[in-house]
N, C-alpha and C positions, 0 to 999 in steps of 0.2 A: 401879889403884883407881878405883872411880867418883865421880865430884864431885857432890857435892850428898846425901850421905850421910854419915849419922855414922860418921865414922871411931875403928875400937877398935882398940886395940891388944891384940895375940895374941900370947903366948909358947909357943913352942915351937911352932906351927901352921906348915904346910905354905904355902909362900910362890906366892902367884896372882900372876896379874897380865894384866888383861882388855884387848886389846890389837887388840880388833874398832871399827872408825872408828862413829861414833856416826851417819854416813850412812846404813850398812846398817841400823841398828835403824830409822830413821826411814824408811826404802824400806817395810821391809817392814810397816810397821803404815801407810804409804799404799796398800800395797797389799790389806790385809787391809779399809780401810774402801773400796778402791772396788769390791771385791767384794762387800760390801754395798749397796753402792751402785746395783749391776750388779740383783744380784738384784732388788731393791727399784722398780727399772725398769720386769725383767720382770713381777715380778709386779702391778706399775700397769698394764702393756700388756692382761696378760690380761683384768684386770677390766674394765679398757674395751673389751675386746671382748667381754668376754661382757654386758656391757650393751649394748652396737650390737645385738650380736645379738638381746638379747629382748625390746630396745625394736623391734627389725624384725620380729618373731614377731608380736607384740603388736598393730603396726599392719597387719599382713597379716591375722588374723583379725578384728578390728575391720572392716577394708575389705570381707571377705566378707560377714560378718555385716548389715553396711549393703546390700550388694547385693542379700543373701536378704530383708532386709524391705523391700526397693524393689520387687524382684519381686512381692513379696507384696501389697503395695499395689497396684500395678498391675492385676496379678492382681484383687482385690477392684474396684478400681474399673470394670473392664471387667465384672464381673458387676451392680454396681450399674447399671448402663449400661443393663442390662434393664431394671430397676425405676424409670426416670425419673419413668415418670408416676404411681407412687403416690409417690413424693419429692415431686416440688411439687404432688400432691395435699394431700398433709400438711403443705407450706409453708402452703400456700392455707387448710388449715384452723386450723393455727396462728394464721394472721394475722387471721382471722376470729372465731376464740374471744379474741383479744387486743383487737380492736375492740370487741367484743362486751362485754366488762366493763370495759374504757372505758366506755363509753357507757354500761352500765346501773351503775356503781360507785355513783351518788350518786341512786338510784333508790329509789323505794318501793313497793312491790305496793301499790296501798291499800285495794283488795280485798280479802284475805286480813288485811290491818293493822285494818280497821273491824270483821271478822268477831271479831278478837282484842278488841278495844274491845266490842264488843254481849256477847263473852261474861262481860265484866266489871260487867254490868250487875247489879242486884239486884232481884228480884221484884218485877213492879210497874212498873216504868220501860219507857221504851222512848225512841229517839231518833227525833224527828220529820224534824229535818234536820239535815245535817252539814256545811261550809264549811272548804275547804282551801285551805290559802296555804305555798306553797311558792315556789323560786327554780328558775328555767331549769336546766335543764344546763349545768354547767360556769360557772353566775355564782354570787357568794358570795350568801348569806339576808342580809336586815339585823337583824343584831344589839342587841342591847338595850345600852343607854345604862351601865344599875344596875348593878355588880361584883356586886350579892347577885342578882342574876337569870343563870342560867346558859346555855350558846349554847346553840341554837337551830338547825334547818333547814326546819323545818314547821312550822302553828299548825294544830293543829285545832279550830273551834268550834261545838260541837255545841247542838243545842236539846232539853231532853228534858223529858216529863211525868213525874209521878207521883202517889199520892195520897198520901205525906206527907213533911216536908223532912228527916227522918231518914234517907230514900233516897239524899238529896242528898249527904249527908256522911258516908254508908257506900261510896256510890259512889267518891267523892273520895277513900276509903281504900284500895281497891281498886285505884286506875288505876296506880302506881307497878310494879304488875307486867307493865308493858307494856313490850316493849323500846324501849330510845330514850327514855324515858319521865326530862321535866324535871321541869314543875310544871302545875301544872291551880285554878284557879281559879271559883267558881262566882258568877255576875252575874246582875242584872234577873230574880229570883222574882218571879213573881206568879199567883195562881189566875184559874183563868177559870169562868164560869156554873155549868159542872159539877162546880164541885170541886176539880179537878185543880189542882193545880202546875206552872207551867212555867220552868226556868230556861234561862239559858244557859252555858255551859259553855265555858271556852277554856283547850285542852291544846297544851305544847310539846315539841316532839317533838326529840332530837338524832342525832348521824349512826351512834348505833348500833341507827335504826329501818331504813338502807339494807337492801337484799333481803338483802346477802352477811351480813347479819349480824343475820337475824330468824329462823332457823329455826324458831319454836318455833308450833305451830300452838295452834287456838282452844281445845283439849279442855286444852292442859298450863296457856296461861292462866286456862281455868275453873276449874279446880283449884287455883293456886296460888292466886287470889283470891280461894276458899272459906276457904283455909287462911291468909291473910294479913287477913281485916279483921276488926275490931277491932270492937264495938257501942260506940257513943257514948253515953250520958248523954243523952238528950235528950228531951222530953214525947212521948209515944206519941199521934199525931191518934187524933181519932174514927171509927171508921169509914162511910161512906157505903153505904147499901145500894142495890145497883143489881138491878134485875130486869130480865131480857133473854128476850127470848122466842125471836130467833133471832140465830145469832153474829153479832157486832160485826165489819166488815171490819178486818182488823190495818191500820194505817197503813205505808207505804213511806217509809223516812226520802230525803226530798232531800237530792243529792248536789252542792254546789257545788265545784267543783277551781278556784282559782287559780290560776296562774301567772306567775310574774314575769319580762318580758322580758327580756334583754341590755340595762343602761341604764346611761351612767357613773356618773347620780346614784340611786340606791337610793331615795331619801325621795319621787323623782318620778315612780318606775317606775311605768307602767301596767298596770291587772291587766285580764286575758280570763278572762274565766269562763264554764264550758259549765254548765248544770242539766239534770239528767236525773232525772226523775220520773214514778213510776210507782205506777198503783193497783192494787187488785184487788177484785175486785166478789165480794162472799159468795153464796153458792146458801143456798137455803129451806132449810127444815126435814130436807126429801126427802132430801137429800144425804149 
């Protein structure tokens, strides 16, 4: 009988009695798990080779594949090889269109900037002469003191006629469509013998008058600043009657440019100013 079992008792049953050493049961269940055991081995072994393997697969294509785009590179770069010289042809011009707006970034046409200004004028007016104050290349403008006065890179001050002060402050309506465009102020009215009215005028200009950022030519400002001003309120002058027998020469307004040199103190900088002035003589009647 075996130990460790409940023992029943059997009447009339067929009398056993199990008489195998309890070594052989235990042989053979150590041999039944190192047979698993066994297996369990091989089939570890397999998987690891079948990993060598297709991690070796793996890196053998991989190695090709780097050598096919080696060749290929190569390949290309001996044909660039031709092409040197429009390669640093094109460095060269690179570096020249890079220079090039350097240097012109903090610039103003002011050319085409006064032509935008004259188109903002209103019937009647004209500017006699005009005074520009700007800052060197690459030095900062000096800045205004007041927080309610805004920056600033240019002042333009202009002088203009008219024959009445209602032009003055339609014009003054008008100027905020200019790009870049601060504030504009109008000083020192006074009429002269004939009539006329002459003030002077001083507008601030900020860094979204530079060239990269003024596309907009004279014909879209005259237009906007037909459609943007405003009539004021204000006593309509008398009219002066003029008789003219033959045309009046238009005036050419004077051109003063300023410049402000490279100076550590700003308030002592000194200004170079070139004026260029030009007339133009009227032909008779004939003409």
């Amino acid at each position: 009988m075996r130990l460790g079992r409940e023992q029943r008792l059997v009447v009339g049953g067929i009398p056993r009695a199990d008489l195998l050493p309890e070594e052989v049961r235990a042989g053979r269940r150590a041999y039944a798990t190192r047979r698993a055991l066994a297996l369990g081995v091989v089939v570890a072994l397999f998987i690891a080779i079948l990993g060598v393997a297709t991690a070796k697969i793996t890196v053998t294509a991989s190695a090709a594949a780097l050598q096919a785009a080696r060749n290929q590179t190569n390949s290309l770069i001996r044909q660039q090889a031709a092409y040197s010289g429009v390669t640093s042809a094109r460095a060269r011009l690179t570096s020249v269109d890079a220079a090039r707006a350097t240097a012109t970034g903090t610039e103003i046409l002011w050319k085409p900037y006064l032509e935008r200004v004259g188109a903002t004028l209103p019937n009647g007016m004209s500017i006699v002469t005009v005074q520009i104050d700007s800052a060197a290349p690459g030095q900062p403008y000096l800045q205004p003191t007041s927080p309610l006065q805004g920056p600033r890179v240019a002042t333009l001050t202009l002088h203009v006629t008219t024959r009445g002060l209602a032009s003055i402050q339609t014009w003054l309506n008008a100027l905020p469509v200019l790009p870049g465009f601060v504030d504009a102020s109008a000083g020192n009215v006074a009429a002269d013998a004939g009539g006329q009215l002459g003030a002077d005028v001083v507008v601030h200009i900020n860094a979204k008058a530079y060239t990269a950022a003024s596309p907009e030519s004279a014909s879209s400002v005259r237009a906007k600043s037909s459609q943007g001003v405003k009539p004021t309120p204000t006593p309509t002058p008398v009219p002066v009657p003029v008789v003219t027998s033959t045309p009046t020469p238009t005036p050419v307004p004077t051109v003063t440019v300023t410049v402000r040199p490279p100076d550590d103190s700003a308030s002592t900088a000194a200004r170079a100013s070139s004026t260029k002035s030009g007339t133009t003589d009227a032909e008779g009647d004939g003409r």
